[in-house]
C-alpha positions in Angstrom: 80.0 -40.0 -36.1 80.0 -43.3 -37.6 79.7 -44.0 -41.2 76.3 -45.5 -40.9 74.9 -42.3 -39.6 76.0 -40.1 -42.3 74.5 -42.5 -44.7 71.2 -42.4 -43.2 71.5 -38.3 -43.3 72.3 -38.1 -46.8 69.6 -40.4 -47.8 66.7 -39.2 -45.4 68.3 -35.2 -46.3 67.8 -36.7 -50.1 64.6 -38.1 -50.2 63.1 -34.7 -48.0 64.5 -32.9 -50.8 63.0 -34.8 -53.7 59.8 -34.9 -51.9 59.8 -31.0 -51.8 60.8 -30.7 -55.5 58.1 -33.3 -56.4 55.2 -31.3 -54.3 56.9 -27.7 -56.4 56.2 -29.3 -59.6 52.6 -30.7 -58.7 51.5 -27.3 -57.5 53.0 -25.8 -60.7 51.7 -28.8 -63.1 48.0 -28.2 -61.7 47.8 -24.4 -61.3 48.4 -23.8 -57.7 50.0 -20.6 -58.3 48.0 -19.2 -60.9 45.9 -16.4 -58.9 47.4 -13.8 -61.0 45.3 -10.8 -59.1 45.9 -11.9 -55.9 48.7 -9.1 -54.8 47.1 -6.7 -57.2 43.8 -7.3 -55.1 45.7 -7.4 -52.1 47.7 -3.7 -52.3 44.2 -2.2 -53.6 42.0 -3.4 -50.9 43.4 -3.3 -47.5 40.4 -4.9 -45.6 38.1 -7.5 -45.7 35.0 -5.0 -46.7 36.4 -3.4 -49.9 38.0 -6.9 -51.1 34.2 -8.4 -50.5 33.0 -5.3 -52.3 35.3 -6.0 -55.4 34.2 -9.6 -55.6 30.6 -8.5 -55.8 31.3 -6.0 -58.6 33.1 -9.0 -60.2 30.4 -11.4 -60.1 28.0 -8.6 -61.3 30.3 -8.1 -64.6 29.6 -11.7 -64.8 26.5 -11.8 -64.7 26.0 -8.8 -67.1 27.9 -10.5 -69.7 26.2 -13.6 -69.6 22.5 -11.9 -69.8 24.4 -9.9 -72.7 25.4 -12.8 -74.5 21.9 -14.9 -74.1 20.3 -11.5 -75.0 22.1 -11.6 -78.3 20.6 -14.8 -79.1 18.1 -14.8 -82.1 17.2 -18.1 -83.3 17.1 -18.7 -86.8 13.4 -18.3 -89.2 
């Protein structure tokens, strides 16, 4: 191989390399691997119908806890 070659391998083999390192430390930077249920979620419910069921239940607790919280509201005499 001529020396031109290797060059252009090392550079392109470079620059592929910082690309993937840049993407690694966007994801990171905004959150992209934040899901911090998503295996716990994953080994509980083993099919589509019980992981819908759970997010139901979860937006139900949601929705409790806000109606609890406006329900606690008293405004001031």
């Amino acid at each position: 191989m001529s020396d031109n070659i290797i060059i252009l391998m090392l550079g392109v083999s470079t620059a592929l390399g910082a690309f993937g390192l840049a993407a690694l430390l966007w994801g990171v930077k905004t959150g992209q691997f934040d899901d911090q249920h998503k295996f716990l979620d994953a080994a509980r419910y083993d099919n589509e119908e019980d992981l819908r069921d759970a997010a139901l239940i979860e937006e139900k607790k949601k929705e409790a806890l806000k109606k609890k919280q406006k329900k606690d509201y008293r405004p001031v005499d």
